[in-house]
Structure formats: structure tokens, C-alpha cells
C-alpha positions in Angstrom: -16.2 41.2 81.0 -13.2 39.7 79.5 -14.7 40.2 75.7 -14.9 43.8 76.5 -11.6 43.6 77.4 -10.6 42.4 74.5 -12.4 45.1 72.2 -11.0 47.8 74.6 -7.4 46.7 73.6 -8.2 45.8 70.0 -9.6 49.7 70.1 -6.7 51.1 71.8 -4.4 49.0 69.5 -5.9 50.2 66.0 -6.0 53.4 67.4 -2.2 54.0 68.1 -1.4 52.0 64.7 -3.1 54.2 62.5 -1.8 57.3 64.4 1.7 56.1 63.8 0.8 55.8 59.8 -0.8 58.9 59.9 2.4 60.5 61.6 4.4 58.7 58.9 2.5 59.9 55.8 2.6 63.0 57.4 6.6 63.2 57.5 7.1 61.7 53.9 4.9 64.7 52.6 6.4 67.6 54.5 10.0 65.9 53.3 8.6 66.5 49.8 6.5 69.7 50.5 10.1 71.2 51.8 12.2 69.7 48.7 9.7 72.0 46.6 10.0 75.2 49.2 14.0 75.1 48.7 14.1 73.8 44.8 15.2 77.7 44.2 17.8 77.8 47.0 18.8 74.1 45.4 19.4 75.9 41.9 21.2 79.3 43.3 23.9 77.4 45.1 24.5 74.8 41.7 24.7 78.3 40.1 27.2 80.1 42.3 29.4 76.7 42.0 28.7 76.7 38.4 29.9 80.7 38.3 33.3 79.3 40.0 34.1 76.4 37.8 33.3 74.2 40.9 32.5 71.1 39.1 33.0 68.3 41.9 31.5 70.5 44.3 28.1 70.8 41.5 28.8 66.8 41.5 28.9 66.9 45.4 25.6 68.5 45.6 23.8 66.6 43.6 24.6 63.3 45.1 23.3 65.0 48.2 20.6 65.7 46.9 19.6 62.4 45.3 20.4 60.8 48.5 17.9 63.1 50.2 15.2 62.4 47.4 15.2 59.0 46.8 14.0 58.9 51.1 11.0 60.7 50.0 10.3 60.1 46.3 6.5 58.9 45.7 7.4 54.9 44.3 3.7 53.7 43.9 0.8 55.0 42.4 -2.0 51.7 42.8 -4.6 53.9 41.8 -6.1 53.9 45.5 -4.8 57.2 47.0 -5.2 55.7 50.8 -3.5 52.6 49.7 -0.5 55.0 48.1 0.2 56.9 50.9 0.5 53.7 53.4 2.6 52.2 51.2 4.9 54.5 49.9 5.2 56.0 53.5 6.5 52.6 54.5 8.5 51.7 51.3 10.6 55.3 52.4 11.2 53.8 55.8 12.5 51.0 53.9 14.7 52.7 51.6 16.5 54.0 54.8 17.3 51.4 56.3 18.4 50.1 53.2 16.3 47.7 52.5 15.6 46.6 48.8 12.1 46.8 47.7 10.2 45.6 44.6 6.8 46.7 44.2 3.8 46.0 41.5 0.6 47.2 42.6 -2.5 48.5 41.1 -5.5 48.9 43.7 -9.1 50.1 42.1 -10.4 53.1 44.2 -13.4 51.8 45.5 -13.4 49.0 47.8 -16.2 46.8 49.8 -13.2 47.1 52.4 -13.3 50.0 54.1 -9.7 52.1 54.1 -9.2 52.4 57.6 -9.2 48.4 57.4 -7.2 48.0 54.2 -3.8 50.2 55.9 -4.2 48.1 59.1 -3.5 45.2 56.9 -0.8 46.5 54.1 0.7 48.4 57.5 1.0 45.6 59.6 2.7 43.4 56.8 4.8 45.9 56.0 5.8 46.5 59.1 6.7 42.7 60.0 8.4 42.6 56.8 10.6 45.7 57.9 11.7 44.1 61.3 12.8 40.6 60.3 15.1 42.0 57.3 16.5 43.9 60.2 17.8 40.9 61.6 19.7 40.4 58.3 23.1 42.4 56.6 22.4 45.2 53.9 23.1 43.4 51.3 20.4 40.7 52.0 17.3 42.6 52.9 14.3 42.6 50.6 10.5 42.7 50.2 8.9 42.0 47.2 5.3 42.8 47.2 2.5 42.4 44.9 -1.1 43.6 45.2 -3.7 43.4 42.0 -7.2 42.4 41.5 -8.3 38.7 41.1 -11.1 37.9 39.6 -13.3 39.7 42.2 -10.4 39.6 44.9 -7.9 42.0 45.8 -4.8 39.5 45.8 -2.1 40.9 48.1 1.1 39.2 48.7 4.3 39.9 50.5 7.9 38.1 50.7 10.9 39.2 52.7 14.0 37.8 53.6 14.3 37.0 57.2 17.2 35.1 59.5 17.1 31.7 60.7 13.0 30.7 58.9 12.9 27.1 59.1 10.3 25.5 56.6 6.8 25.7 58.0 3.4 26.5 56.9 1.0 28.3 59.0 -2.7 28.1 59.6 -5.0 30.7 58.9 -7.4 32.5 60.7 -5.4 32.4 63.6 -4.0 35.2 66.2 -2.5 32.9 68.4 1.9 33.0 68.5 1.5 36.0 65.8 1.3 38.9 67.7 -1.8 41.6 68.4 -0.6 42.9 64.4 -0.9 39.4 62.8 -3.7 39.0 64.9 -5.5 41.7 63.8 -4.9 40.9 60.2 -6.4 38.0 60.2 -9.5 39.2 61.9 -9.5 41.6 59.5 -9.6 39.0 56.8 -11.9 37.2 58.5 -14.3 39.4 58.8 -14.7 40.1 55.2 -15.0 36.8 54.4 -11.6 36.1 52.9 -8.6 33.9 53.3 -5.1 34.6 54.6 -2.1 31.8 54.3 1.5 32.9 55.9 4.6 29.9 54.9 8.3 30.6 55.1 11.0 28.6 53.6 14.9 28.9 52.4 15.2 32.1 54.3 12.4 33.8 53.1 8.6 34.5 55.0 5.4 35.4 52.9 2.1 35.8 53.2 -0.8 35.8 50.8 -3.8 37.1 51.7 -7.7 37.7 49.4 -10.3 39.8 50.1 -13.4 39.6 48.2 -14.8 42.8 46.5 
């Protein structure tokens, strides 16, 4: 009884996760799918200030517009579409709230792990990443992640500042203190077959995380 229990709210869990990324992919493309419906209306109004000498007015409007862009602008192309629109759905979330990201990743397009799987995972980290440089001033937020093949293991790793991280290492494999998110990671992980290690230190949290292929 209780194990059903258990996979009911593990179901219900993954199942309001991946609507939430799904409802987030689906607001970064209709972002860009309207920058491309108004591009004309964009160039008719730089032309009617251009007709009237306006010149900070032109400069006005496009610092407007690069503001709005750079909220939607694709940053990552891994070479895994899935992967893509996960991540760069989350790294525009990041970008407003102002959080400094530096990304490297190159994912092949097949994988043993199945996608549905892969974005709980690069969600989930992304997402924990995202709330603890919350905690911190502008100026000090940052991710740095990093996600390429080793050997026959997709290597992904993932930093961020945080407030207040004492040293500590944590064991893998385990749910326990991390949340149903962290949880679910490393089930995730676990049920591949691969190995997850999390260790924070001078103000900074990571996780590193392999998954054979």
C-alpha cells in the first residue's frame, strides 16, 4: 500500500514537472514566434524616426528591443533538440532574473536515456540552481554548466553561487533531506545505472552527475 503510494506521487510529481517545462518552452517560442510576426512593424517605426532625424529615439528603440531579445534569444544548440529547448527555456528564466549564465554543451541526439527522463534531470538542476542564486544580490548570481560526452557517459555538471553553503560533501543515491526534485534525480540516475555526487564549498553548490550510454 504505501509503495503505491509512493509511485502515485512520484507520477503525479513528474507529471506537473514536465507540464511546467512544457508550458515554459512553450512561452520562450511564442516570445520568438511574435519577435518574427512584428520584425516589419519593428523596421516601419526605426523608419518613421529615421524620416524625422530622431536619432536617440532610433537609439531608444533599439535598446528596447535588445532587452526584449536577449529574454528569448536561443543560447544553446547541444545537438539534442529535447535537451535545447529545456535548457534554453530555463537559461531565459535565468537571464531575467538576472542571473549570469555560462554554458558549454554538446549532447549527441540519441540516447539510451529516454528524453522525458533526461529534462527531469537538466530541469530539476536548473531549477535548484535558479532558487539558491535567488537568495543572493544581482551582482553575485551565476551558473556555470557543462554537459559533454565521456567516454561512453554523458558527463553533466552544474555550479551556482548560493548564500550561506558551508563545506560539505553529499552522498549519492540518496532522496533523503533533498527534496521530491533531488530525489527524483537521483533515482533517475540510479536507475540507469550511473553515479551522481552533489558537494558545496566557498559559497558555491555543484553537482556532477554520469549516465552511461
Amino acid at each position: 500500500m504505501f509503495n503505491r503510494w509512493v509511485e502515485k506521487r512520484v507520477a503525479a510529481f513528474e507529471n506537473e514537472i514536465m507540464k511546467k517545462y512544457y508550458a515554459e518552452v512553450e512561452s520562450m517560442y511564442a516570445k520568438m514566434r511574435g519577435w518574427r510576426h512584428d520584425y516589419r512593424h519593428h523596421i516601419q517605426t526605426m523608419k518613421v524616426h529615421a524620416a524625422h532625424g530622431e536619432l536617440e529615439e532610433i537609439e531608444k528603440y533599439l535598446d528596447m528591443l535588445d532587452d526584449d531579445l536577449t529574454n528569448v534569444e536561443t543560447v544553446l544548440r547541444t545537438g539534442n533538440h529535447m535537451a535545447d529547448a529545456i535548457l534554453n527555456s530555463k537559461l531565459s528564466i535565468a537571464a531575467q532574473k538576472q542571473i549570469l549564465v555560462k554554458a558549454e554543451a554538446r549532447i549527441p541526439v540519441s540516447l539510451n536515456v529516454p528524453a522525458v527522463d533526461l529534462c527531469i534531470v537538466i530541469g530539476n538542476l536548473l531549477d535548484n540552481a535558479i532558487e539558491a542564486c535567488m537568495e543572493l544580490p544581482a551582482g553575485e548570481r551565476l551558473i556555470r554548466i557543462y554537459i559533454e560526452m565521456k567516454g561512453r557517459y554523458l558527463y553533466i555538471v552544474m555550479t551556482n553561487t548560493a548564500a550561506g553553503v558551508k563545506k560539505k560533501n553529499f552522498e549519492t543515491r540518496k532522496g533523503e533531506g533533498h527534496g521530491l526534485g533531488l530525489a527524483r534525480i537521483d533515482a533517475i540516475v540510479k536507475k540507469y545505472g550511473g553515479y551522481v555526487t552533489r558537494a558545496s564549498e566557498d559559497g558555491a553548490f555543484s553537482t556532477e552527475i554520469l549516465l552511461p550510454q
